[in-house]
C-alpha positions as CSV (number, residue, x, y, z in Angstrom):
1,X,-13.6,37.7,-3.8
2,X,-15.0,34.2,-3.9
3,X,-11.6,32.8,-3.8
4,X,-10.2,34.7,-0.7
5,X,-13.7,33.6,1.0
6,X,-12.6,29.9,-0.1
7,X,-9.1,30.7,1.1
8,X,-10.0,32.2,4.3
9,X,-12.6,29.2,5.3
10,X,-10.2,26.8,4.3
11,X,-7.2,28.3,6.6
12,X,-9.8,28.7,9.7
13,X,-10.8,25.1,9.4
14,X,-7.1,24.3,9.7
15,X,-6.8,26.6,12.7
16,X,-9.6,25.1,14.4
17,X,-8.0,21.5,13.8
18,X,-5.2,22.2,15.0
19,X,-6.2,23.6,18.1
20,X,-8.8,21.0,18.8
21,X,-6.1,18.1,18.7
22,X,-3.4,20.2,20.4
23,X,-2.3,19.1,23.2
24,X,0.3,17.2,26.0
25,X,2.4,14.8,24.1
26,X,0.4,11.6,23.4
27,X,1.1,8.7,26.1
28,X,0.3,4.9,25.4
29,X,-2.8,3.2,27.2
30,X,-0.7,1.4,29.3
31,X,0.6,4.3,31.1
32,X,-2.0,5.9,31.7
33,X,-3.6,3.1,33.6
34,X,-0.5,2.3,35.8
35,X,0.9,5.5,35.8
36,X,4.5,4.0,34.5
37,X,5.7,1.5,31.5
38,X,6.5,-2.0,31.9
39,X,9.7,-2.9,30.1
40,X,9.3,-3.2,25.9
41,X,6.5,-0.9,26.0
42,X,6.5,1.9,23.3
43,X,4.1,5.0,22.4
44,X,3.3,6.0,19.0
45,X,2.8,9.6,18.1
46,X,0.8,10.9,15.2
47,X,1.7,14.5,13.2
48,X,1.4,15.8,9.9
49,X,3.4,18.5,8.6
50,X,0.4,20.4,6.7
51,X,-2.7,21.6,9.0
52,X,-4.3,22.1,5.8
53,X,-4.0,20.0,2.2
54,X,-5.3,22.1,-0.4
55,X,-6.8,19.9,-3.7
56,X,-3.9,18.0,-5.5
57,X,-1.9,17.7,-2.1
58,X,-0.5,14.2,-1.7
59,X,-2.2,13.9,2.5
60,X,0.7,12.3,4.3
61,X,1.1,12.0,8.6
62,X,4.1,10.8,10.3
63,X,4.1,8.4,13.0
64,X,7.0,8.7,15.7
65,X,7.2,5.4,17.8
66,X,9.4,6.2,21.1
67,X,10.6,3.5,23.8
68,X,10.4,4.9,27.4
69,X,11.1,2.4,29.0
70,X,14.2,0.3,30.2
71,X,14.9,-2.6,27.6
72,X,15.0,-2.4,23.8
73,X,11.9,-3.0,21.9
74,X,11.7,-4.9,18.4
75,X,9.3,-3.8,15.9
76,X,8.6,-5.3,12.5
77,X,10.8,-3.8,9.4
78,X,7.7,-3.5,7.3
79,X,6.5,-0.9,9.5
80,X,8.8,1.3,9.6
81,X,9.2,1.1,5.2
82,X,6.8,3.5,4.3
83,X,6.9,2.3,0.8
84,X,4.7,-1.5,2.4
85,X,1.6,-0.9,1.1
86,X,0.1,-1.9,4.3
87,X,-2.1,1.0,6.6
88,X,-4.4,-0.9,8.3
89,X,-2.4,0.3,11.5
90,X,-4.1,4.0,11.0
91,X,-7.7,4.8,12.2
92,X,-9.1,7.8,9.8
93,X,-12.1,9.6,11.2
94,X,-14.5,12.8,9.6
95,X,-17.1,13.9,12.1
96,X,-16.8,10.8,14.4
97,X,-17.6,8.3,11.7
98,X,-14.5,5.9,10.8
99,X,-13.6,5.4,7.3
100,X,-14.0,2.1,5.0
101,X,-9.7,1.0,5.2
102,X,-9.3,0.5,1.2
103,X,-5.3,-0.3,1.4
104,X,-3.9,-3.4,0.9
105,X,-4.3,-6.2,3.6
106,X,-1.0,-8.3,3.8
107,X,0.0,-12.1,5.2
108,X,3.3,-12.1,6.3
109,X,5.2,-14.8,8.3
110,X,5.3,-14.5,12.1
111,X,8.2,-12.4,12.8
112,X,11.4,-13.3,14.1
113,X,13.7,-11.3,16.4
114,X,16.4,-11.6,13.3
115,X,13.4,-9.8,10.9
116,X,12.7,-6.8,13.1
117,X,14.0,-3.6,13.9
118,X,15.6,-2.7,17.6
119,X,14.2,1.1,19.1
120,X,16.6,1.3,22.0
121,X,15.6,2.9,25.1
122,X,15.0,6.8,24.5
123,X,15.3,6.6,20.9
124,X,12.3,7.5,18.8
125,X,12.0,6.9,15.0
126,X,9.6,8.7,12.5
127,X,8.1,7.0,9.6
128,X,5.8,9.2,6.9
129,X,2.8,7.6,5.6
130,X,0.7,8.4,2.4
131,X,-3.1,7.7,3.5
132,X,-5.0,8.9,0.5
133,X,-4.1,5.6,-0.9
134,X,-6.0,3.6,1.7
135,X,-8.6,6.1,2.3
136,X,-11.5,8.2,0.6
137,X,-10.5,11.5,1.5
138,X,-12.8,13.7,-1.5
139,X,-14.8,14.6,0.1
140,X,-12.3,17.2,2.5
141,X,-13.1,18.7,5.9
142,X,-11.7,17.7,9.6
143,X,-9.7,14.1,9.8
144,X,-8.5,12.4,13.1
145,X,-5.7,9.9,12.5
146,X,-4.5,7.8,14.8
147,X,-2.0,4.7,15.2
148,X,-3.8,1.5,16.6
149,X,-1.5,-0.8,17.7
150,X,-1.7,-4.5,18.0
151,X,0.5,-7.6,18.5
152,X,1.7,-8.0,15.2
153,X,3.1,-4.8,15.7
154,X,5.5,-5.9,18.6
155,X,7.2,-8.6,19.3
156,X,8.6,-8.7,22.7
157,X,6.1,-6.1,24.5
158,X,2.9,-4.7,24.4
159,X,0.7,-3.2,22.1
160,X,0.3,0.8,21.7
161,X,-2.2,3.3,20.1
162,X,-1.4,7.1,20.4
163,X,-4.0,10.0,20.1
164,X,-5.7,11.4,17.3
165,X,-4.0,14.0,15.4
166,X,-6.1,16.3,13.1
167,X,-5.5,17.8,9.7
168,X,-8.1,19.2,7.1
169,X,-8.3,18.3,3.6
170,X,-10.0,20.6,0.9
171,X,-12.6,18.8,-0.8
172,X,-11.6,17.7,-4.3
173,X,-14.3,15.0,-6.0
174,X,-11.0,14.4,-8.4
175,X,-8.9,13.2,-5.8
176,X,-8.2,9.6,-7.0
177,X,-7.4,6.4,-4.3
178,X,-4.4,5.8,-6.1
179,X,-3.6,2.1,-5.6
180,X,-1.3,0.0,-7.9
181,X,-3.3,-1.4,-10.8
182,X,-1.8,-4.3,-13.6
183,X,-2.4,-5.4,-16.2
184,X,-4.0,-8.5,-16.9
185,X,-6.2,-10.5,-19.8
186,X,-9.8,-11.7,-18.0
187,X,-10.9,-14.6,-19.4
188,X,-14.4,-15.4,-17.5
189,X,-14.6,-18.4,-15.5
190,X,-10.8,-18.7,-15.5
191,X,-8.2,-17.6,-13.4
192,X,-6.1,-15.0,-15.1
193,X,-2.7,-13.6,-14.7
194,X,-0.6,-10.7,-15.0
195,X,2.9,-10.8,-17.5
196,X,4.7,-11.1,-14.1
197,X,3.8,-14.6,-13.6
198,X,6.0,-17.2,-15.3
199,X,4.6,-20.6,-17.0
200,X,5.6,-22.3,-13.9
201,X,4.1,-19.6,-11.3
202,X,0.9,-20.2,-13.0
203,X,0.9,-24.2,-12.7
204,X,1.5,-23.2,-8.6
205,X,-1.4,-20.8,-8.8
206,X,-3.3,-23.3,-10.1
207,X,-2.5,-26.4,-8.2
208,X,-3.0,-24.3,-5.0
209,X,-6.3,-23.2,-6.2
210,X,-8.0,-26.8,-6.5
211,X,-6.6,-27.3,-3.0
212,X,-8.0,-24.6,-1.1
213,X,-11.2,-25.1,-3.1
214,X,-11.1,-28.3,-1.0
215,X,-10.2,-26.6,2.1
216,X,-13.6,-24.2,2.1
217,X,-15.5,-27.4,0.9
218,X,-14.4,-29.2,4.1
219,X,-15.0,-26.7,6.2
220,X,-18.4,-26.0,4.9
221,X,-19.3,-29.5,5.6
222,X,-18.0,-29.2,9.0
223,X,-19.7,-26.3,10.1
224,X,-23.2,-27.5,8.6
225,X,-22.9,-30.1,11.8
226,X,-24.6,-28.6,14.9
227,X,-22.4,-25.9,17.2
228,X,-20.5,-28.0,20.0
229,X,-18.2,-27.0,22.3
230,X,-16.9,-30.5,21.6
231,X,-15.2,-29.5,18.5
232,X,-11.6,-28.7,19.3
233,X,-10.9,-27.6,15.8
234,X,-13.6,-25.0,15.7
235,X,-12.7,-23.6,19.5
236,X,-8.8,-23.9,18.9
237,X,-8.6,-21.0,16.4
238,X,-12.2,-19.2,16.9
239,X,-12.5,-20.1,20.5
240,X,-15.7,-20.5,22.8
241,X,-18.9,-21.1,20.9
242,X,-21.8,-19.4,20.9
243,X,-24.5,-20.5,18.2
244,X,-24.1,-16.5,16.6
245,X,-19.7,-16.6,16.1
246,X,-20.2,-20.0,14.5
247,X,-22.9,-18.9,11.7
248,X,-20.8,-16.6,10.9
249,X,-17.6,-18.7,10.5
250,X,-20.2,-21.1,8.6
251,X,-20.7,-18.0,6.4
252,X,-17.7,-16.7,5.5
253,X,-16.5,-20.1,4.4
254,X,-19.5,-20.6,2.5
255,X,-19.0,-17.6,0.7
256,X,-14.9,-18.6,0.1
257,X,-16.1,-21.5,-1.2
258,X,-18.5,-20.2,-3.8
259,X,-15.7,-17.4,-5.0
260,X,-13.2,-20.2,-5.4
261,X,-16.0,-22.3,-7.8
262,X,-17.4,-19.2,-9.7
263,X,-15.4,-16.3,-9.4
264,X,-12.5,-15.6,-12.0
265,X,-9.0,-15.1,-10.0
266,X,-6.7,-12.7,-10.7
267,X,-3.1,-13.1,-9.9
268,X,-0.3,-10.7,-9.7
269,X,3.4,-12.4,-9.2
270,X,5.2,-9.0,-8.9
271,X,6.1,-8.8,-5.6
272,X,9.3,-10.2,-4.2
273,X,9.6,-9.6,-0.1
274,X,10.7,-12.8,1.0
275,X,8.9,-12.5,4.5
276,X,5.5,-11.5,3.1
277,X,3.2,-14.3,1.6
278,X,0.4,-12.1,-0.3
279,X,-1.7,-9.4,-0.2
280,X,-4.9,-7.8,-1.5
281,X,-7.0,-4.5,-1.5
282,X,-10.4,-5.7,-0.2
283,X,-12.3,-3.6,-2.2
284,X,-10.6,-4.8,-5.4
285,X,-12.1,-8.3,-6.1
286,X,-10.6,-11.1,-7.1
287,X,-7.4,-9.4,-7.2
288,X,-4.4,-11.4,-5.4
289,X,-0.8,-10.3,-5.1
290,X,1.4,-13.1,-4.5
291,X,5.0,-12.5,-2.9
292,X,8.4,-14.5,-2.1
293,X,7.3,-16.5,1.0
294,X,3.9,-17.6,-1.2
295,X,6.8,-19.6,-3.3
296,X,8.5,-21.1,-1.1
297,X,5.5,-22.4,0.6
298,X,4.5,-26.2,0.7
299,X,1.1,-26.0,-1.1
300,X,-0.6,-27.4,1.9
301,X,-0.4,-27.7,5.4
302,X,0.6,-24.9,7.7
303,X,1.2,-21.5,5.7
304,X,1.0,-23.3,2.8
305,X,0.1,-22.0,-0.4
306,X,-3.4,-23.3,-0.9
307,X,-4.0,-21.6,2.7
308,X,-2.9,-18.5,1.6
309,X,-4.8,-17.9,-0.8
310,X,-8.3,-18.9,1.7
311,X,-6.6,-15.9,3.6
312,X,-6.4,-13.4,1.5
313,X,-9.7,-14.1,-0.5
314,X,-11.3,-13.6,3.4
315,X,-10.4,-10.4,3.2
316,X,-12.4,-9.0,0.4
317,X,-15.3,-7.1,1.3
318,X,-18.1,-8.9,-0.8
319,X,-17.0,-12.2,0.6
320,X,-16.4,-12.2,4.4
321,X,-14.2,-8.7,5.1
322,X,-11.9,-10.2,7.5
323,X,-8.9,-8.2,9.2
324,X,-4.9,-9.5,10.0
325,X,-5.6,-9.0,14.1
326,X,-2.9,-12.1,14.8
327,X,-0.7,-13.9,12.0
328,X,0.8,-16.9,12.9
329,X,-0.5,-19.8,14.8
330,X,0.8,-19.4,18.2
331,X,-0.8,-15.6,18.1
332,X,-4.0,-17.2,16.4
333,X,-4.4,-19.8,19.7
334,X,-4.1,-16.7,22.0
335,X,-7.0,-14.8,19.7
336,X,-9.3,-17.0,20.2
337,X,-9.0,-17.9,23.9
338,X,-8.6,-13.8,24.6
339,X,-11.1,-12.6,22.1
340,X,-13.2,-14.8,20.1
341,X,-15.1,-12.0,18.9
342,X,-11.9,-10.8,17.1
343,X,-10.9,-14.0,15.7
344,X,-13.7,-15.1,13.8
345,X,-13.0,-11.9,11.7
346,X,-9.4,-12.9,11.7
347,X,-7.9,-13.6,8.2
348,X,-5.1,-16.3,9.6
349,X,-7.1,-18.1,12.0
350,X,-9.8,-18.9,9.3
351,X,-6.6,-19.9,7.1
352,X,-5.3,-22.1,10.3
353,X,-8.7,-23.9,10.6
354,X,-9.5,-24.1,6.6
355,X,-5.4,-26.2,6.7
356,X,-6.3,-28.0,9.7
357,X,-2.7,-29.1,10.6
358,X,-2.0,-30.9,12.7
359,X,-5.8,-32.4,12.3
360,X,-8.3,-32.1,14.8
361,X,-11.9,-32.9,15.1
């Protein structure tokens, strides 16, 4: 009897999801504010193919992206590979509150027409996701997902969320955020590294470490000097100053700074995508995965390997909890003169001013 209550509650909570999030087919922002879509414009869709995922259910949505309007659109390959362990694109909600993202955060190189993938106009393609892998989902009831769309995820158009689509989950306390773990030999006070890092990966790792220690140490010093709107380093990639953004740039770097001088490193060499540089799980310190473009980086200057690695340790929680809201430089510029409030929590553009290339004062 108690389990056909269980079963009955369970199957009403889907019902009442589903019907709450039913609906017209979702349209992008951009439409409905001008009523039409400007050319390269797409919409993104959210749907899952379970209402309800009983304990031990792997939770999974799938996200249609469709181009209305007259010219192709390019998106990035990585995300339309559901197998990138990057979600950040996916809001999760329970009762209004928005959950702590615990996937992987990822620098990638700016994409290139020749790197993306071309959604022609009327054609839609679907891409499943897994999300109990980014989120903490044990504790069940109603979820909202929903795509949120930025410029890194167009090239040539505009940016597009959809709608929330719901689903329930049954509580299960067992249900695990499965995210890839290695193995690796901590030694403290010392960088350590897992089997997948040759001799010679680990003389990189190393070299690039003592430069971006340097990096955080210069900028530390820079941004113990009074706030000035004078200071075209500072406003090129966190834009217009106010005395509150620039104590907390101050901040973060003092805090990347001291996990560079005292924290033990861990490095992963696994990873092989040539367009990707690294990426970490921001809740997992001081784990970093390094990937093929971290290799064929100079180990300074722009992208460079030393920078890379100020990036991604911005992005763990306990040190500054930054976000990939622009990668490249152009994108960074454009960040910080359109949203300043976004930038200085903006993983690249602390990278960008950490490098300093080409120098400014």
């Amino acid at each position: 009897m108690k389990q056909f209550a269980r079963t009955l509650a369970l199957t009403s909570l889907a019902l009442a999801v589903s019907a709450a999030f039913a609906g017209p087919r979702q349209t992008d922002r951009t439409e409905s504010e001008t009523g039409r879509f400007s050319p390269s414009e797409l919409r993104a869709s959210v749907s899952s193919t379970k209402s309800l995922h009983v304990a031990g259910d792997r939770v999974k949505v799938t996200v249609e992206f469709s181009n209305s309007s007259l010219a192709p659109a390019h998106v990035p390959v990585w995300l339309l590979d559901s197998s990138d362990p990057d979600r950040s694109f996916l809001r999760v909600t329970r009762d209004g509150e928005e959950l702590a993202y615990m996937g992987a955060l990822v620098k990638r190189k700016a994409a290139h027409l020749q790197e993306t993938a071309e959604i022609q106009p009327g054609q839609s393609i679907s891409v499943t996701y897994d999300i109990d892998r980014a989120y903490d989902l044990s504790e069940g009831g109603s979820y909202q997902i929903n795509f949120v769309g930025s410029d890194k995820h167009v090239i040539d158009g505009h940016s597009f969320d959809s709608q929330p689509a719901g689903l329930a989950v049954e509580a299960d306390p067992a249900r695990a955020i499965m995210i890839e773990q290695s193995e690796f030999q901590h030694k403290l006070g010392t960088s350590s590294y897992a089997a997948s890092c040759t001799t010679s990966q680990r003389s990189a790792i190393d070299t690039a470490l003592s430069s971006a220690a340097a990096y955080a140490s210069n900028a530390v010093n820079y941004l113990a000097q009074t706030p000035s709107s004078a200071r075209t380093r500072y406003v090129t990639w966190f834009g217009t100053v106010t005395t509150s953004r620039w104590n907390t740039v101050a901040s973060n770097f003092a805090n990347i700074k001291n996990t560079f001088d005292t924290q033990n490193m861990s490095f992963d060499c696994g990873c092989t995508e040539a367009g990707t540089f690294a990426y970490v799980y921001p809740t997992q310190p001081y784990k970093v995965y390094l990937c093929g473009a971290f290799w064929s980086a100079a180990n300074t200057g722009t992208d460079s390997r030393a920078g890379t690695l100020v990036h991604e340790t911005s992005h763990f929680n306990v040190v500054a909890g930054t976000n990939d809201y622009a990668y490249g430089q152009t994108a960074a510029k454009k960040l910080a003169t359109t949203n300043p409030k976004r930038a200085i929590q903006n993983a690249d553009s602390h990278e960008y001013f950490a490098e300093n290339t080409p120098f400014q004062n």
